[in-house]
Wavefront OBJ file of the C-alpha trace (Angstrom):
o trace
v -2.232 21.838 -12.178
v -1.295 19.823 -15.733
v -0.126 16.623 -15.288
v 3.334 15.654 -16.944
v 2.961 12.600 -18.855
v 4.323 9.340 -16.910
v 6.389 6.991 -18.540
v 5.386 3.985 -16.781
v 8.481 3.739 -15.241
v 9.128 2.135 -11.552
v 10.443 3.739 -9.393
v 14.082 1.760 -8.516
v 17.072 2.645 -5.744
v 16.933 2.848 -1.953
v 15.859 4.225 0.983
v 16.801 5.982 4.432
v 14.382 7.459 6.654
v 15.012 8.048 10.708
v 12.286 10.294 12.420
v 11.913 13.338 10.328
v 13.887 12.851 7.899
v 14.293 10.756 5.319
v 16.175 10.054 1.822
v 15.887 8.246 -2.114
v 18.416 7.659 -4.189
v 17.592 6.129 -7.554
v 15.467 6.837 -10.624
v 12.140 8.449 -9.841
v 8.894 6.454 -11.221
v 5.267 7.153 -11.613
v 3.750 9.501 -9.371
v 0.922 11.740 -9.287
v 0.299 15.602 -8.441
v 0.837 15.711 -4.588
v 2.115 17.885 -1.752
v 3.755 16.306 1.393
v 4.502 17.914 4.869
v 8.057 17.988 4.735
v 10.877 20.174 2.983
v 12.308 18.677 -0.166
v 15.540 18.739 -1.888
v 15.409 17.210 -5.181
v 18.706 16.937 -7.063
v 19.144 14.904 -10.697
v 22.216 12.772 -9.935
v 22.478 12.464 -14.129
v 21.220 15.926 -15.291
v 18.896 18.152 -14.750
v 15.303 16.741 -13.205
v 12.213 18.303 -14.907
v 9.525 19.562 -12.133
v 5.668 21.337 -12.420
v 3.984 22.931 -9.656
v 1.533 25.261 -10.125
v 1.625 25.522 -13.724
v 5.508 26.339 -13.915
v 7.537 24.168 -15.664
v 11.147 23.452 -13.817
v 14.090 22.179 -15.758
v 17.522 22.583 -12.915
v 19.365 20.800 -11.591
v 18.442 20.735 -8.090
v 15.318 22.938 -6.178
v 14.415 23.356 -2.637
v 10.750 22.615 -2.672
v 9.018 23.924 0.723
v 6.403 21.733 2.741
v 2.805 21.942 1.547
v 3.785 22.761 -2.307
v 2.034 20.632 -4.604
v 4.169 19.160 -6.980
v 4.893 16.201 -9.941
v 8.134 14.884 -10.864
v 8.995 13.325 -14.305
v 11.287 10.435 -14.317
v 14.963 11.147 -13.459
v 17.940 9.917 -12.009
v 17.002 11.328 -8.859
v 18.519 12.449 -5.059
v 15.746 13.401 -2.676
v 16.221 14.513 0.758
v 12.979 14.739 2.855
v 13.193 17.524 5.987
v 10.648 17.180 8.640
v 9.724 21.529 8.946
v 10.298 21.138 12.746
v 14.296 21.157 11.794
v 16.552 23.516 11.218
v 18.813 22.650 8.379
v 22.601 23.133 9.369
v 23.810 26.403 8.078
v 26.877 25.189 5.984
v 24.521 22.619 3.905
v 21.543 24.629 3.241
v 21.822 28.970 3.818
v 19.000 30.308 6.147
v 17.946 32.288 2.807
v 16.666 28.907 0.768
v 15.483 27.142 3.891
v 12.944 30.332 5.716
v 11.642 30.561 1.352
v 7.739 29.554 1.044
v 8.314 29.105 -2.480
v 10.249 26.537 -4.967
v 14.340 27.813 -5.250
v 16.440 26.559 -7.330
v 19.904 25.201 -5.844
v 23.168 26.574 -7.337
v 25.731 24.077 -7.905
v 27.597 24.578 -5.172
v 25.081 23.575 -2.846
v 23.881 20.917 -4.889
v 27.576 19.045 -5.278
v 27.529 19.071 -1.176
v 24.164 16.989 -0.968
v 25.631 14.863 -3.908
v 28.971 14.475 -1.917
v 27.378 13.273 1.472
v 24.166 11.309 -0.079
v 24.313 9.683 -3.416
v 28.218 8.939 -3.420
v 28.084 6.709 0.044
v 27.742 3.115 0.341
v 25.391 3.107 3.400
v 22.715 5.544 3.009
v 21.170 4.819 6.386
v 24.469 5.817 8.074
v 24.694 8.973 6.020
v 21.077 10.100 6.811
v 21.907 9.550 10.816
v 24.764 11.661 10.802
v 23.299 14.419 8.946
v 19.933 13.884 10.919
v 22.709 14.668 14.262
v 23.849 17.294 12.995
v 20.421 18.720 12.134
v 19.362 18.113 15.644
v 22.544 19.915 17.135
v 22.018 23.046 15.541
v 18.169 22.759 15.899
v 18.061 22.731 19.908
v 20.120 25.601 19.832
v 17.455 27.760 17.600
v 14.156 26.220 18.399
v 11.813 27.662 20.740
v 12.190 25.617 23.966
v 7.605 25.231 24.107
v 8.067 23.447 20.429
v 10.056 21.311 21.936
v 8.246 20.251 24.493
v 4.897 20.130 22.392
v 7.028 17.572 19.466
v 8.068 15.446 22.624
v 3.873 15.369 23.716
v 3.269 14.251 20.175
v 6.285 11.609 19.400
v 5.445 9.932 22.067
v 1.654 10.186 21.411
v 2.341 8.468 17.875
v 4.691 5.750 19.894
v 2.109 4.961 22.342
v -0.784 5.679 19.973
v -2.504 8.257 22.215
v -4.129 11.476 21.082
v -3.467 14.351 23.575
v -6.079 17.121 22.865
v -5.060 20.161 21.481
v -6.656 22.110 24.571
v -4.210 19.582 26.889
v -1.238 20.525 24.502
v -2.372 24.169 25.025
v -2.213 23.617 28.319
v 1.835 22.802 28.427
v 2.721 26.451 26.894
v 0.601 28.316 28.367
v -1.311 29.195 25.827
v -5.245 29.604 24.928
v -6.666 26.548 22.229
v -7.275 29.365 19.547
v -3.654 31.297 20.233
v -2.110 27.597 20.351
v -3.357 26.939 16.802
v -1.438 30.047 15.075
v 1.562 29.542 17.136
v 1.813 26.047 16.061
v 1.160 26.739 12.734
v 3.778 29.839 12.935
v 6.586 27.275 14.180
v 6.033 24.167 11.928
v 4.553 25.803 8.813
v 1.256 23.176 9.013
v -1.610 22.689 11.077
v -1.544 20.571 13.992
v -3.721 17.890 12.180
v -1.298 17.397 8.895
v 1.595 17.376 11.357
v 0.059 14.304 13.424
v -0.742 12.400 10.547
v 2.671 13.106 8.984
v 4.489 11.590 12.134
v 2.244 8.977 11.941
v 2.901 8.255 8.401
v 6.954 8.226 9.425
v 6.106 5.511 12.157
v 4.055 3.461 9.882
v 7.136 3.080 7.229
v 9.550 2.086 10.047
v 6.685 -0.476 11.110
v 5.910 -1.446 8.067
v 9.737 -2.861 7.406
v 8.994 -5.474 9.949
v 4.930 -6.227 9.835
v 2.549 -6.387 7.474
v 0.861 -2.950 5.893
v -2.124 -3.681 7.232
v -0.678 -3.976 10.823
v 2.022 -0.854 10.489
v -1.115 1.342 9.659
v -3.287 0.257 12.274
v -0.497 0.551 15.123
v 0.690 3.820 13.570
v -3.240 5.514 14.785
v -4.703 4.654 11.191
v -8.249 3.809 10.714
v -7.065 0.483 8.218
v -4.678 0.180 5.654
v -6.536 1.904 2.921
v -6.904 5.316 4.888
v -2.830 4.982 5.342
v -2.640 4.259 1.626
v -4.686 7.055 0.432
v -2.333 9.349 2.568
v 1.213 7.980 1.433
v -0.729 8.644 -2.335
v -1.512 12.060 -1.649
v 1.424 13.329 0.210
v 4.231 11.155 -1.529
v 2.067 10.464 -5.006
v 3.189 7.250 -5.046
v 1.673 3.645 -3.505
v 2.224 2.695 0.030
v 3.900 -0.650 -1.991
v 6.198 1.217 -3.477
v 7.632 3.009 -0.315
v 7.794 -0.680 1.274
v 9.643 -1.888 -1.385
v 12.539 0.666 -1.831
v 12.613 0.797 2.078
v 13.491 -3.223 1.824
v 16.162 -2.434 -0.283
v 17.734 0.316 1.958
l 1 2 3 4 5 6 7 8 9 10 11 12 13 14 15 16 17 18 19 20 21 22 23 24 25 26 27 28 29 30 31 32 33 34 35 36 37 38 39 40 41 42 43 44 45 46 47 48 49 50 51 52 53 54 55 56 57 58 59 60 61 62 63 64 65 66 67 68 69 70 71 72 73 74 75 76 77 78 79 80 81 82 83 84 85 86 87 88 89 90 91 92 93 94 95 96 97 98 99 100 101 102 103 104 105 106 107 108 109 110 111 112 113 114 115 116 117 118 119 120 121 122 123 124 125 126 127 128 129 130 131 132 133 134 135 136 137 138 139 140 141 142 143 144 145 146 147 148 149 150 151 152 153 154 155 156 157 158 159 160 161 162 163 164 165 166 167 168 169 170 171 172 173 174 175 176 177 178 179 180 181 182 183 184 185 186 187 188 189 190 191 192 193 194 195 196 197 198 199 200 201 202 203 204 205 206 207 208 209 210 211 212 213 214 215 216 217 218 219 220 221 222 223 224 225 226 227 228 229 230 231 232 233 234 235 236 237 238 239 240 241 242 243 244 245 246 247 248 249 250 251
C-alpha cells in the first residue's frame, strides 16, 4: 500500500475508551499503514480528512472503515470512534446497511453531524462515550446470539484474571466441535479468536496503563513484556504505545 507522506505532526486532543469502545478527538499525527480489530468512524471535525487503503485515495468527510482494513490517515482535525465488532451499533446512529459493509463507506452528512453532535461538541468525552457505549449494549443483547455472549463473558474475564481458557474448553460451552467453533466465532466477530484476545487485551492494558507503568499494564494485561505490547498498539493503531498513554492522560 503507498504511504502518504507524514508531516511530523503529534498527534494532540483527548481520549475515551470503556471496554470496546473507545474515542479521539483532536488533530491526528504520525502514524503508519495499520489495520486494528475494531470498526472505525473517522470524521474531519474541520473539513474533509484524506484516507488510503489499499491503493485508493479517500478525500470525505467522514467513512465507516470496517475491522481488519488496513489503513493510513494524513493529518486532520479529526473525530474517531473505535467499535469493538462484538457490538451492534444502535440503529438511529449508524443504519444496519453501513455497519454489516466489509468495505470502507463513506458517511453522508447526516450521519456524520449526529456523531459530531454527541462526540466532539461535549465537554466530557468520557461521559459521552458511556452513554453511547449503554446504549450500544441495550440494543446489542437484544440481537446477539445468546452462545456469543456467553463465550465474550469466558474471555473478559479471562483477560481480567489473566487466564487463557482453551479454545477446545470454550468449544465446550456452545456445544460445538474445536474446528466448527473456529468459523462460528469468526462468523460472529468478523476475526479470529487469536486477534480478538489480544485486542481485549490491548483495551485492558490502556485502562492499566493510566494508573501503572507500561511496562507493568502490559505484563498484567497477558503480554510477554512491554515491547511485544508496543509492537501491537504500532501495528493495529500505527501509532506508539506513548502516544496512546499520553492523550489517555489528557482525557
Amino acid at each position: 500500500m503507498p504511504s502518504i507522506r507524514l508531516m511530523r505532526q503529534p498527534w494532540t486532543g483527548a481520549v475515551a475508551i470503556t471496554t470496546g469502545m473507545g474515542v479521539f478527538v483532536g488533530i491526528s499525527g504520525d502514524n503508519k499503514p495499520h489495520k486494528h480489530w475494531a470498526h472505525q468512524i473517522a470524521i474531519g471535525t474541520e473539513g474533509h480528512i484524506e484516507l488510503l487503503s489499499d491503493k485508493t485515495r479517500y478525500l470525505e468527510g467522514g467513512v465507516w472503515i470496517p475491522a481488519g482494513t488496513a489503513h493510513q490517515l494524513k493529518t486532520a482535525s479529526v473525530l474517531c470512534v473505535y467499535i469493538d465488532p462484538t457490538y451492534d451499533l444502535c440503529k438511529t446512529l449508524l443504519p444496519q446497511r453501513v455497519s454489516q459493509n466489509r468495505s470502507i463507506v463513506v458517511l453522508d452528512e447526516e450521519m456524520s453531524s449526529k456523531y459530531m453532535t454527541r462526540f466532539a461538541q461535549v465537554s466530557d468525552l468520557q461521559a459521552a462515550l458511556l452513554s453511547f457505549n449503554q446504549q450500544c449494549r441495550c440494543h446489542s443483547d437484544s440481537a446477539q446470539d445468546g452462545r456469543l455472549s456467553v463465550i465474550l463473558e469466558a474471555l473478559k474475564n479471562d483477560v481480567t484474571i489473566g487466564g487463557n481458557t482453551s479454545q477446545k474448553s470454550l468449544s465446550g460451552l456452545v456445544h460445538l466441535s474445536p474446528s466448527r467453533f473456529s468459523h462460528w466465532f469468526v462468523e460472529q466477530t468478523g476475526m479470529p479468536l487469536r486477534s480478538y484476545r489480544k485486542w481485549l487485551r490491548l483495551l485492558v492494558g490502556f485502562e492499566l496503563s493510566q494508573r501503572m507503568s507500561l511496562t507493568d499494564a502490559a505484563i498484567v494485561a497477558g503480554f510477554s513484556d512491554q515491547a511485544h505490547f508496543c509492537r501491537t498498539v504500532t501495528q493495529a493503531f500505527g501509532v506508539s504505545s506513548t502516544t496512546i498513554k499520553q492523550l489517555l492522560s489528557h482525557k
